[in-house]
C-alpha positions in Angstrom: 150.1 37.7 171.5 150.2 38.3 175.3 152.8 41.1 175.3 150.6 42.4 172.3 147.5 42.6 174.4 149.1 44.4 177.6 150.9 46.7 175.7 147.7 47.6 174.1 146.1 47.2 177.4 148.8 50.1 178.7 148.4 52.3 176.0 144.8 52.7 176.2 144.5 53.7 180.0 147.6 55.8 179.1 145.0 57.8 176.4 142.1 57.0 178.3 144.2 59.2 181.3 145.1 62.0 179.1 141.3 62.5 178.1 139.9 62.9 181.6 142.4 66.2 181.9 140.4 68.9 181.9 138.9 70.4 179.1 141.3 73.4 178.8 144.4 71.0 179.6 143.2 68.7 176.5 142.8 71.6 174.4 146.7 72.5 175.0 147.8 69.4 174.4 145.7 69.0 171.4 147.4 71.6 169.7 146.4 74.5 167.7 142.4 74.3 166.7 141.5 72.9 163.3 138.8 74.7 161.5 137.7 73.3 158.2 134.2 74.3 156.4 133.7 76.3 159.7 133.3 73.2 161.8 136.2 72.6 164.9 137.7 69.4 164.8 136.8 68.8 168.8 140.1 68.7 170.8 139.9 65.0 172.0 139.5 63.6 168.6 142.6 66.4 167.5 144.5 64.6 170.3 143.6 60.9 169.5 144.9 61.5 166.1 148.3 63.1 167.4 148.7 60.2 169.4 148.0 57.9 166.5 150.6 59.3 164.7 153.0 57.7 167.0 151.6 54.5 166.4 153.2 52.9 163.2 153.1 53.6 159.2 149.0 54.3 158.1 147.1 51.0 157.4 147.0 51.7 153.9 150.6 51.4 153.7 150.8 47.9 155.0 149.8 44.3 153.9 145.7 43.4 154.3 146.1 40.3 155.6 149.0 40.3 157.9 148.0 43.7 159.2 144.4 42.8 161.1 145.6 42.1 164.3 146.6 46.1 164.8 142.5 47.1 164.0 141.9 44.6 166.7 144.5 46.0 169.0 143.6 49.8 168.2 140.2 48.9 168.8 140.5 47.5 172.4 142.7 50.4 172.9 140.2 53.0 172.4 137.1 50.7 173.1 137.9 49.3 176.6 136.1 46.0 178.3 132.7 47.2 179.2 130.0 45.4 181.6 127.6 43.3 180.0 125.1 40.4 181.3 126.2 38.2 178.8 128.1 37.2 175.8 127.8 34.1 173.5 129.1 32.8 170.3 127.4 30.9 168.3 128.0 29.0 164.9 125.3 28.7 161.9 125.5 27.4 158.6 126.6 30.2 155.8 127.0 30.8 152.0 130.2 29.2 152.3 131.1 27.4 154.8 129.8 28.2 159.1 129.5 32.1 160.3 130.0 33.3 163.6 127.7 35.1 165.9 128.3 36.6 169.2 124.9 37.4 171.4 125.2 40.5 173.5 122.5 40.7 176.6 122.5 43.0 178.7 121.9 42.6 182.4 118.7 41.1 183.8 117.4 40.6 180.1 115.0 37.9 179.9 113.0 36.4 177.5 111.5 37.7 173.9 113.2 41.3 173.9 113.9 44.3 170.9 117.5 43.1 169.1 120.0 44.8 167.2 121.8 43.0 164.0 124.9 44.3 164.3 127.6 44.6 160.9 130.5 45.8 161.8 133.1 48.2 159.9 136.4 48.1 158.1 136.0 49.0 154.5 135.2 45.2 153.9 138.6 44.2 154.3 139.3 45.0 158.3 137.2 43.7 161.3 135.5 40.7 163.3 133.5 40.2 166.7 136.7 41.1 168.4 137.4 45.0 166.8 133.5 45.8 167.8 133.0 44.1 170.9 132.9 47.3 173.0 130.3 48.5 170.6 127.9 45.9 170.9 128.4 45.9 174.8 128.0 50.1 174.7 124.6 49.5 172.3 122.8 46.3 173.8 123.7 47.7 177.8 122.5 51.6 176.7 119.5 50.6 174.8 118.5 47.7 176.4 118.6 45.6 173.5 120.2 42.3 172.5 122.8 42.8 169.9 123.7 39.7 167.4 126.9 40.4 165.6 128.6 38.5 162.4 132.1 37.8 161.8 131.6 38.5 157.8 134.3 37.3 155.2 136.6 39.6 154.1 138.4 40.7 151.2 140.4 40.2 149.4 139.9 36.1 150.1 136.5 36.8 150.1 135.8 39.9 147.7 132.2 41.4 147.2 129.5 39.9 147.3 130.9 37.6 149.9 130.2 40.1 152.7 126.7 41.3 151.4 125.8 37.1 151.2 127.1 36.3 154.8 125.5 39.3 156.2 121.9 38.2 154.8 122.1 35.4 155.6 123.1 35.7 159.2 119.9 38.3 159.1 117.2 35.6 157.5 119.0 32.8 160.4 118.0 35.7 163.0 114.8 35.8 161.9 113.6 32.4 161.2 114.7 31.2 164.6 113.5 34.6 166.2 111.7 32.7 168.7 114.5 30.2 170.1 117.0 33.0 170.4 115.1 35.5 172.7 114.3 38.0 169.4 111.3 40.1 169.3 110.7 39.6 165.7 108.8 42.8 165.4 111.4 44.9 166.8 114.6 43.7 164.9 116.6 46.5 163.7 119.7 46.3 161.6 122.7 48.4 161.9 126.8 49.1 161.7 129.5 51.4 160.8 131.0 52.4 157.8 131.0 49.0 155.3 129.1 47.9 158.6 126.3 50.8 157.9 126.7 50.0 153.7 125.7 46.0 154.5 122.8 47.4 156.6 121.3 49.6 154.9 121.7 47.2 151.8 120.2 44.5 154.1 117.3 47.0 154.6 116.4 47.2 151.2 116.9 43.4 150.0 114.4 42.4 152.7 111.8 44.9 150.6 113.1 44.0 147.5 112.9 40.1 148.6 109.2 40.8 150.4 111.0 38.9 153.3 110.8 40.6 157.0 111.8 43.8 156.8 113.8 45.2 159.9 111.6 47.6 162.1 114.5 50.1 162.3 118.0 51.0 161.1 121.1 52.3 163.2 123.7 53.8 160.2 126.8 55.2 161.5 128.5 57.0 159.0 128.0 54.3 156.6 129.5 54.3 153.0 126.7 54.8 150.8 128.2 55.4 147.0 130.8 53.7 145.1 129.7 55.2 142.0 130.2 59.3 142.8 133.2 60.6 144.5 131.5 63.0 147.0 133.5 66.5 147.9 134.3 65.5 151.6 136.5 62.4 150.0 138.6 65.5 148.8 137.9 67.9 151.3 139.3 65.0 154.6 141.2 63.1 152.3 144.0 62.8 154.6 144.7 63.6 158.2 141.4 62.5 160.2 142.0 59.1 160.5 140.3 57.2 157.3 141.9 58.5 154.3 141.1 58.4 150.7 144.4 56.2 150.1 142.6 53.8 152.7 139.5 53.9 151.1 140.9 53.4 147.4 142.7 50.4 148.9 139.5 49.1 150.6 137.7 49.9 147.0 140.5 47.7 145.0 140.3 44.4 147.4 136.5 44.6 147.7 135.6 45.0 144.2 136.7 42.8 141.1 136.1 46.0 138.6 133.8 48.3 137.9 131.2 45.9 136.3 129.8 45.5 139.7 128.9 48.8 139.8 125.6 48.7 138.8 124.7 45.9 141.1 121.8 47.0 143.7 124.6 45.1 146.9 126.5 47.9 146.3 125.7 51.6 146.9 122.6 51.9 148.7 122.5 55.3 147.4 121.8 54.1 144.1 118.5 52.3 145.3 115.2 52.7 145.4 114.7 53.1 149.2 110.8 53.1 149.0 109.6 51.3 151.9 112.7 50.5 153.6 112.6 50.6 157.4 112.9 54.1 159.9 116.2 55.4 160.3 118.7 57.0 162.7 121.4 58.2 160.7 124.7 59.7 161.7 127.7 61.1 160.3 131.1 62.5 161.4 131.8 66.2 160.6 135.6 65.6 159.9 135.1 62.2 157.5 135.3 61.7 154.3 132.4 59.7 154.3 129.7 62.8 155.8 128.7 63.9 152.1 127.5 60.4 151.2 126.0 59.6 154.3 123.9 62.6 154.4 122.8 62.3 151.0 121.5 58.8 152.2 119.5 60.3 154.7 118.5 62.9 152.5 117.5 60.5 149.3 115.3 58.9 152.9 113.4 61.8 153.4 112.7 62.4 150.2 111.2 59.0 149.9 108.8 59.7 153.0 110.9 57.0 154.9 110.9 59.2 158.5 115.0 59.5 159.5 116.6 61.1 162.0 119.4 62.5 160.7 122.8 64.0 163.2 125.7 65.1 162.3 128.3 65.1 165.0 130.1 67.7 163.6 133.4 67.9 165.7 133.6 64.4 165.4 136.3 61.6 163.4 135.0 58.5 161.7 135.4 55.2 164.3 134.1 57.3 166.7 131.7 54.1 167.4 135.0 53.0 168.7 135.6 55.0 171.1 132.7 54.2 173.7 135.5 53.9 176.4 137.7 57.5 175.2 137.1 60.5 176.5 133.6 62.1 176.8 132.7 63.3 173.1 132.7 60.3 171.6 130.4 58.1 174.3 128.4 60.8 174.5 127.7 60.5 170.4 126.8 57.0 171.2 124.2 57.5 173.8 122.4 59.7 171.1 122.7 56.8 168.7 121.9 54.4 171.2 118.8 56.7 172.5 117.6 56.4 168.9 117.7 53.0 168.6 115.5 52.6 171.6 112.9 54.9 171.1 112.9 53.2 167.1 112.4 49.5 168.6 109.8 50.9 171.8 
């Protein structure tokens, strides 16, 4: 596990190196520019991906259970060890046994103060506290928020709706001891990535649906938003820009029993009413599969006269979020998203 760690360790300030070139020295190591829909896939993003070629086999081609450890490894790898005040773990009772919580406070935080319920990312089958730490350090120091973040079960031990139960139910703990745990209840906003930004927004609208204490805010980073529809960026970045389709489909397969479940509101917050839910910042990546769905949310948002802010980062990779520590692009995404989240909990 040690050698694991420092070779990790090694290879990130090995990439982290290579992206403080300078621009026009990235750009020829990148490679030839990749165009597609008449959006440039930006040059450290086109060089992450050629050195995660030389990685290992794609995730999808390796065993769910036994493969884990390399999302956490990746992820410090791109993510780094950022500065923080503080950061706890905590244990509360769950659906199904006890959930884990790690508190995120940034420096000189005292007292009462706006939060951000975390839910991190990994097609529901991939992820813990561990793959998003630097996240929720990047979000609680650059907003100024406390960040709460649950280590979900995953699939396929736990398929759905073991992730949607664990995740509300850390949210209703958060709120109902608000008070003991330094949480401005009345600015509480709910967020993640990906299956992260799916639970959220599903958390979002349960809360209405429940008439229970709606968040005041939610931070969606290219979240999955339909299982139902196959939207045309599925197709168009199927393969090449990190998450695949043949990722996706295996994500799909472990998190879902069969299409029965389809139909249940858990599932695709696209296929909601979204009436009332909370203020959202909402943003996608320009080369991910998931960008059609994601700004159709926003869209089906709008349309609903819930006020969004919706970005698209168009030269962008999904994980992104990831990448606070990596290059310049990708941090610089995340103090947008992390601007947003202030001003929504101010």
């Amino acid at each position: 596990m040690e050698s694991t760690t420092k070779a990790a360790a090694a290879k990130g300030t090995v990439m982290r190196t290579l992206l403080k070139l300078p621009k026009p020295v990235i750009r020829r190591l990148a490679g030839k520019p990749i165009v597609v829909d008449g959006k440039t896939l930006n040059p450290e993003m086109q060089l992450v991906l050629n050195l995660a070629k030389l990685e290992g086999p794609p995730l999808e081609t390796l065993p769910v259970t036994s493969d884990r450890k390399q999302i956490v490894s990746g992820s410090k790898l791109v993510g780094g060890s950022l500065p923080i005040g503080a950061v706890t773990d905590r244990t509360i009772d769950g659906p199904a046994g006890k959930l884990n919580l790690r508190f995120y406070t940034p420096k000189g935080m005292r007292g009462a103060a706006p939060a951000l319920f975390f839910v991190h990312g990994g097609g529901w089958i991939y992820g813990d506290l561990e793959s998003h730490d630097a996240t929720c350090r990047f979000l609680a120091e650059e907003a100024q928020v406390r960040v709460i973040a649950v280590d979900y079960r995953l699939a396929p031990e736990a398929p759905f709706p073991a992730a949607f139960d664990d995740t509300w139910a850390a949210y209703k703990w958060i709120v109902d001891n608000a008070q003991g745990i330094g949480v401005d209840i009345a600015r509480l906003a709910v967020g993640g990535d990906s299956a992260g930004g799916n639970l959220a927004a599903i958390i979002a609208q349960q809360a209405v649906r429940e008439n229970f204490h709606a968040p005041t805010f939610q931070l969606l980073i290219y979240p999955a938003t339909d299982f139902v529809i196959e939207h045309p960026s599925r197709t168009t970045f199927a393969e090449g820009f990190y998450l695949s389709k043949a990722f996706m489909d295996l994500a799909n397969e472990n998190y879902l029993l069969g299409d029965e479940v389809l139909d249940d509101p858990r599932l695709s917050p696209l296929r909601n009413d979204v009436k009332g839910v909370a203020p959202a910042y909402l943003v996608t990546a320009g080369f991910d599969p998931l960008l059609d769905e994601g700004k159709a949310y926003a869209d089906k948002l709008r349309a609903a006269g819930v006020p969004v802010e919706y970005v698209c980062e168009e030269g962008l990779i999904h994980s992104f979020a990831n990448m606070v520590s990596l290059g310049s692009a990708a941090p610089k995404a995340m103090r947008r998203a992390a601007a947003a989240l202030a001003r929504g909990l101010s």
